[in-house]
C-alpha positions as CSV (number, residue, x, y, z in Angstrom):
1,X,0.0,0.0,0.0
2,X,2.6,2.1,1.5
3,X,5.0,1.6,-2.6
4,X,1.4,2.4,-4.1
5,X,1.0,5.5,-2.5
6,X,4.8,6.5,-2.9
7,X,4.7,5.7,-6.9
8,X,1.9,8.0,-7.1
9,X,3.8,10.7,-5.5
10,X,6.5,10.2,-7.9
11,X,4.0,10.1,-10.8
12,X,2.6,13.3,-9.6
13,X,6.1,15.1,-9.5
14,X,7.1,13.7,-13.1
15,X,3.6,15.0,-14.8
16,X,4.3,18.7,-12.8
17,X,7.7,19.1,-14.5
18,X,5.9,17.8,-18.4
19,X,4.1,21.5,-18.8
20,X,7.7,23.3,-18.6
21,X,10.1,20.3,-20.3
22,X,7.2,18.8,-23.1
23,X,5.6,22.6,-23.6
24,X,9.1,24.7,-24.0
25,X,10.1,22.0,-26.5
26,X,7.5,21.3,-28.6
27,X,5.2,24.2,-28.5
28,X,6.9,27.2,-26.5
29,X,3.7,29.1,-26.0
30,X,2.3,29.8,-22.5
31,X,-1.1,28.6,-24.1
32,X,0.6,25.6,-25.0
33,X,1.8,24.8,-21.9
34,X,-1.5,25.2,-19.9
35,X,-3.0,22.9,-21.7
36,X,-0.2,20.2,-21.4
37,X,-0.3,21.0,-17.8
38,X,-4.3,20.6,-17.6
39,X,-3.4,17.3,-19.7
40,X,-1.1,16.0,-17.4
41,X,-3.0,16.9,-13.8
42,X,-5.8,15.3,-15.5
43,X,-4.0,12.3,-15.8
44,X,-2.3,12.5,-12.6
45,X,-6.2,12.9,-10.9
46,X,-7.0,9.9,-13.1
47,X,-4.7,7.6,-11.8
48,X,-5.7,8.7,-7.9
49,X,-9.0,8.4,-8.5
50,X,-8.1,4.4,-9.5
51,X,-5.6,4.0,-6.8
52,X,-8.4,5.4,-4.2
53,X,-11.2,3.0,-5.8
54,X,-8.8,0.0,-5.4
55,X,-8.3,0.7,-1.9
56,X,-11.8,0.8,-1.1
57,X,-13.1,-1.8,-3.0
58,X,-10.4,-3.9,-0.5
59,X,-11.7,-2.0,2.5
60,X,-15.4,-3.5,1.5
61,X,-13.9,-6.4,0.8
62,X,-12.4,-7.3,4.5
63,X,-15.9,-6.1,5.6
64,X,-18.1,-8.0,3.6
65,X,-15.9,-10.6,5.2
66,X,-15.7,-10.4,8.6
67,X,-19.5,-11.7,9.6
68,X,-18.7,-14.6,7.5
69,X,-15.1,-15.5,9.0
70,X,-15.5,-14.6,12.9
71,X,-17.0,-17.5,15.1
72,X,-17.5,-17.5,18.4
73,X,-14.5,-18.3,19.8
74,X,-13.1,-15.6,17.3
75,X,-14.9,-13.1,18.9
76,X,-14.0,-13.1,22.2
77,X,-10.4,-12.9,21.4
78,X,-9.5,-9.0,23.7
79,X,-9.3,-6.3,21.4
80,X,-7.9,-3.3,22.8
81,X,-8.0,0.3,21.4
82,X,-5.1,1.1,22.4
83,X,-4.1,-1.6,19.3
84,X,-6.7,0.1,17.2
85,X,-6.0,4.0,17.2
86,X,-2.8,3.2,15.4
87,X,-4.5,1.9,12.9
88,X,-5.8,5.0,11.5
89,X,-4.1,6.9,8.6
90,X,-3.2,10.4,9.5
91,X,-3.7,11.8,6.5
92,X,-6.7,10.5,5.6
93,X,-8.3,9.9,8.7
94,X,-9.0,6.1,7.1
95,X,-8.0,2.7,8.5
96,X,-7.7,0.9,5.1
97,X,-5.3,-2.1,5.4
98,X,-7.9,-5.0,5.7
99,X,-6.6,-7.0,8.6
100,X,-6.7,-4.0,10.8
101,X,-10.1,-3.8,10.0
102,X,-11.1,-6.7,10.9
103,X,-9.9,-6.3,14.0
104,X,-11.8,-3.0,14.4
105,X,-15.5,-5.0,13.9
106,X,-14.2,-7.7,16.3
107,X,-14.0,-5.3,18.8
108,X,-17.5,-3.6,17.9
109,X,-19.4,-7.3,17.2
110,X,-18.3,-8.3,20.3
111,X,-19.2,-5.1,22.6
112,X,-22.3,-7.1,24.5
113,X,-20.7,-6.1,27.7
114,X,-22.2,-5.2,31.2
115,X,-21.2,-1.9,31.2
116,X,-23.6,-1.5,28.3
117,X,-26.9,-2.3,30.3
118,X,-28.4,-0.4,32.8
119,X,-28.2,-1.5,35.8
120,X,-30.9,-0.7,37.7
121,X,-34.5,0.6,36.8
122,X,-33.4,3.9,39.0
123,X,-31.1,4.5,35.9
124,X,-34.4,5.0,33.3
125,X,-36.8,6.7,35.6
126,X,-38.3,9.8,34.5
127,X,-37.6,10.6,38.4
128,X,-33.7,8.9,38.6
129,X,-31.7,12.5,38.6
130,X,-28.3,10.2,39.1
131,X,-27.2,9.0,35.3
132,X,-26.2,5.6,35.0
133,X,-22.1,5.0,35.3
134,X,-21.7,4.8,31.2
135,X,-24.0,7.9,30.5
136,X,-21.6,10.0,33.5
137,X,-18.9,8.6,31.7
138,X,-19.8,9.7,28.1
139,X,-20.4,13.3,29.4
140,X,-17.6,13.7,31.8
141,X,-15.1,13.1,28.6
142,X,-17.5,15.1,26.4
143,X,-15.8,15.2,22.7
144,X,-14.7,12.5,20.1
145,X,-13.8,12.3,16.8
146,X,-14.7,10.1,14.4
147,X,-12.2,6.9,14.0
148,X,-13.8,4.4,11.3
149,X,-16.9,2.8,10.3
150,X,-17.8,-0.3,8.5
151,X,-18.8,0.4,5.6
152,X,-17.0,2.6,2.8
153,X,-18.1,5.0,-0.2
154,X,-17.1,7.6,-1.9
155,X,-16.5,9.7,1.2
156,X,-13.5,7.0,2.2
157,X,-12.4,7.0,-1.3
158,X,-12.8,11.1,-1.2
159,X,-10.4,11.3,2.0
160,X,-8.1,8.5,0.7
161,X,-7.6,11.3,-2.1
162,X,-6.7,14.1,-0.2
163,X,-3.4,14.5,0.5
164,X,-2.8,13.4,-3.2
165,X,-4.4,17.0,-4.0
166,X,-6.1,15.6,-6.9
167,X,-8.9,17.3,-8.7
168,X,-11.8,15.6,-5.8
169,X,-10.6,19.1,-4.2
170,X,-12.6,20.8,-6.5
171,X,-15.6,18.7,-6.2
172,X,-16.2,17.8,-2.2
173,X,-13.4,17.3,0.0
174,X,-14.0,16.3,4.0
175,X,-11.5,18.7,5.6
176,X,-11.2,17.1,9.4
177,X,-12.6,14.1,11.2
178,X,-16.4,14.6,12.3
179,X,-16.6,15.7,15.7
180,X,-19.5,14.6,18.6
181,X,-20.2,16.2,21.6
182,X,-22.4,14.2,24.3
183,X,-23.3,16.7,27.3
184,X,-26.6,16.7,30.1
185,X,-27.5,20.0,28.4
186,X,-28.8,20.8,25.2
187,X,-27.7,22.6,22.5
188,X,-30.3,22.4,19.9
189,X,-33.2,25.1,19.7
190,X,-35.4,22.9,18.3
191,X,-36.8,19.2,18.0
192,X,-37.9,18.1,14.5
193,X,-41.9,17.3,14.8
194,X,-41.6,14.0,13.1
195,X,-38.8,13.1,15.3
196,X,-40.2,13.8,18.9
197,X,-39.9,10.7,21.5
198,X,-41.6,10.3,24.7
199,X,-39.0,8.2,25.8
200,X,-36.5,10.5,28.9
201,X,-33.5,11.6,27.3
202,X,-30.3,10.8,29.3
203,X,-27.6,12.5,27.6
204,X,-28.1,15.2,24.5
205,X,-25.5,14.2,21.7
206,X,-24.4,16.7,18.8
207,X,-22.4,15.7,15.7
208,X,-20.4,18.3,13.5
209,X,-19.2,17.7,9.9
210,X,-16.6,20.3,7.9
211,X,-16.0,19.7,4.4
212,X,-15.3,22.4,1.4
213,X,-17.4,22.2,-1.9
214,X,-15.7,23.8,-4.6
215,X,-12.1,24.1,-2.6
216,X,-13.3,27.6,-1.2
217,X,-17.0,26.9,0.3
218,X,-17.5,26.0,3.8
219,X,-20.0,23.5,4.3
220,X,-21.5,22.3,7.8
221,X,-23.6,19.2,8.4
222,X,-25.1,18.7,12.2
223,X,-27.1,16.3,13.6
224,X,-28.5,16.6,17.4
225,X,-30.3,14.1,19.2
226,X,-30.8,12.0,22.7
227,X,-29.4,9.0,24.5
228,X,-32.1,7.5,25.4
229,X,-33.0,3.8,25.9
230,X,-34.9,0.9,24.0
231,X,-35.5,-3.3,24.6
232,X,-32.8,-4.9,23.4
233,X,-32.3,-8.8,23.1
234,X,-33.4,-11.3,26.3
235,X,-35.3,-8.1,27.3
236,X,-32.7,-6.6,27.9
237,X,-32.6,-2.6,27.8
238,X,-29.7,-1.0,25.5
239,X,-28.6,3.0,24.8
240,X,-29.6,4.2,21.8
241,X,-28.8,7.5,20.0
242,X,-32.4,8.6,18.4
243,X,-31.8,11.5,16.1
244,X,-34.4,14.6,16.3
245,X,-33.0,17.1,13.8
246,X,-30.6,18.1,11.7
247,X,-29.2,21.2,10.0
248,X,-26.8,22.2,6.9
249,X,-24.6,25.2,7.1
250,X,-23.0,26.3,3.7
251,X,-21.0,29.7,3.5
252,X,-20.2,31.1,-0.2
253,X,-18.4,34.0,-1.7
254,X,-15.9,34.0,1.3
255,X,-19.1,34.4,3.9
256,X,-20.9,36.8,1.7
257,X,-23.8,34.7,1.4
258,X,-25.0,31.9,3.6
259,X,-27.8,29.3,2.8
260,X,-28.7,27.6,6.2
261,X,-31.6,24.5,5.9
262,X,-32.8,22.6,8.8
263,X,-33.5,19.2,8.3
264,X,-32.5,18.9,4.6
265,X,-34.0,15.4,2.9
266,X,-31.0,13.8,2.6
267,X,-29.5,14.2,6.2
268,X,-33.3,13.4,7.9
269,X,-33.1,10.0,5.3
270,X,-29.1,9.0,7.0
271,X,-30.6,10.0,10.4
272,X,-33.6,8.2,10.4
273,X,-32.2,5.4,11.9
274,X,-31.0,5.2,16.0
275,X,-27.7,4.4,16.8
276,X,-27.5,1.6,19.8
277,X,-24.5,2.0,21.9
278,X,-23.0,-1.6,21.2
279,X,-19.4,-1.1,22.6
280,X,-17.1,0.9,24.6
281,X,-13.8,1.1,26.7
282,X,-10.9,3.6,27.2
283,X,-12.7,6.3,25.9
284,X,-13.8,4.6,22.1
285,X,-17.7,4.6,21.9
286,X,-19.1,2.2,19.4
287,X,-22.5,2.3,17.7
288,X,-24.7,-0.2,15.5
289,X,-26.4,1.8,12.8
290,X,-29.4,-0.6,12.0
291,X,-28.2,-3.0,9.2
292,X,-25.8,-0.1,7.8
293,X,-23.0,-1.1,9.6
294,X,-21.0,0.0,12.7
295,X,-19.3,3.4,13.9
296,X,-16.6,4.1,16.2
297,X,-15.8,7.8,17.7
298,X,-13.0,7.9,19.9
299,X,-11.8,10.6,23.2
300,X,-8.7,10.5,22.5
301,X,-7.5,11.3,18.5
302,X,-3.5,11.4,19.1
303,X,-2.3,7.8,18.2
304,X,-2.8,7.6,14.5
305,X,-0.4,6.2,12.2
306,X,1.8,9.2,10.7
């Protein structure tokens, strides 16, 4: 992976120097040598854009796998985090070699832990005012980033891109990891009508997402919602994150103009589903998103692979 990347470094240095050698040469005019240069970066963004769809067709791969290949006894082989957060790239915030993660859904598949329960009914009463110990936990370290997820798309394939400054940069390009705040207050104004629960919120839990569009745009996505908690298997009761509203952010003309929509169609569709809390230790928190797949966020975002 590592000689992959490196050739395409190399390949990306050898087309910069073709506008200046190939154009002086051959053509001499400064038109000329635009358009070998737009030739050449077009090539250069070409083979990227392969390179980045051959890493994640392997990421899906090693996913698609994992259900299939994990027995039991697999499973309950100790999966740490601290083995984990190195396991993430740096630059694109992506753990793509394939045996790393399969190690990552180990450790969320096999997150049925006590911790994960409540414990008593005092921790659910509308009238409990002591959190359980997990929720005081999740609050008392208050942000994480996000660290993987199970499934990959063109957002992996978009990050996996990035430091290659190909042309994705003038399309849509993530600029930092999403980051999730879980507090006892709230910070949203307002709860989506087709989203309002009955159920006692335990925790209020916001997500952030920066990208650019167009290299110079800002755009913001945030979700809010609850911890809150359902019936889970042998009636058991599991935390859930149920999502009540979300809200797009998108700055143009260098903040001259801004278009704000709450609860745009396509975030409400990706937030429609709850996310149940299905693992966590030393600060990682990991979530089941219905049949989607699994998410991890983690406290503490300083052990990733340079």
């Amino acid at each position: 992976m590592r000689s992959t990347s490196t050739f395409i470094f190399y390949f990306g240095l050898l087309f910069a120097s073709v506008p200046e050698v190939f154009g002086n040469i051959v053509f001499g005019s400064t038109a000329a040598k635009i358009a070998v240069g737009a030739s050449s970066y077009g090539l250069y963004s070409i083979a990227v854009d392969k390179y980045a769809a051959q890493v994640v067709a392997r990421m899906k791969m090693s996913s698609s796998t994992t259900d299939k290949n994990t027995d039991n006894s697999d499973i309950r082989v100790k999966v740490l985090p601290s083995q984990l957060r190195p396991t993430i790239q740096k630059r694109s915030n992506v753990v793509t070699n394939p045996e790393d993660r399969r190690r990552w859904e180990k450790w969320l598949i096999a997150g049925n832990r006590p911790k994960l329960f409540p414990t008593s009914s005092n921790d659910i009463s509308s009238g409990g005012k002591k959190k359980p110990p997990l929720i005081q936990e999740l609050c008392n370290k208050g942000e994480y980033q996000f660290a993987y997820r199970s499934y990959a798309n063109f957002e992996e394939a978009s990050a996996i891109s990035k430091p290659f400054y190909n042309w994705k940069w003038f399309k849509m390009m993530i600029v930092k990891p999403g980051q999730m705040r879980i507090s006892s207050e709230s910070e949203e104004t307002e709860v989506s009508p087709a989203r309002a629960s009955g159920k006692k919120s335990l925790a209020h839990v916001t997500i952030s997402d920066h990208s650019l569009l167009g290299l110079l745009n800002p755009l913001t996505i945030q979700w809010w919602g609850n911890i809150s908690t359902r019936e889970g298997v042998n009636n058991k009761d599991m935390y859930q994150i149920e999502w009540t509203r979300t809200q797009m952010r998108l700055s143009l003309l260098g903040g001259l103009k801004k278009i704000v929509k709450d609860n745009p169609a396509v975030c409400q569709k990706l937030s429609a589903l709850p996310w149940e809390i299905c693992a966590y230790d030393d600060g990682m928190i990991g979530f089941k998103r219905g049949d989607i797949g699994y998410l991890a966020y983690d406290s503490k975002f300083d052990g990733r692979k340079k």
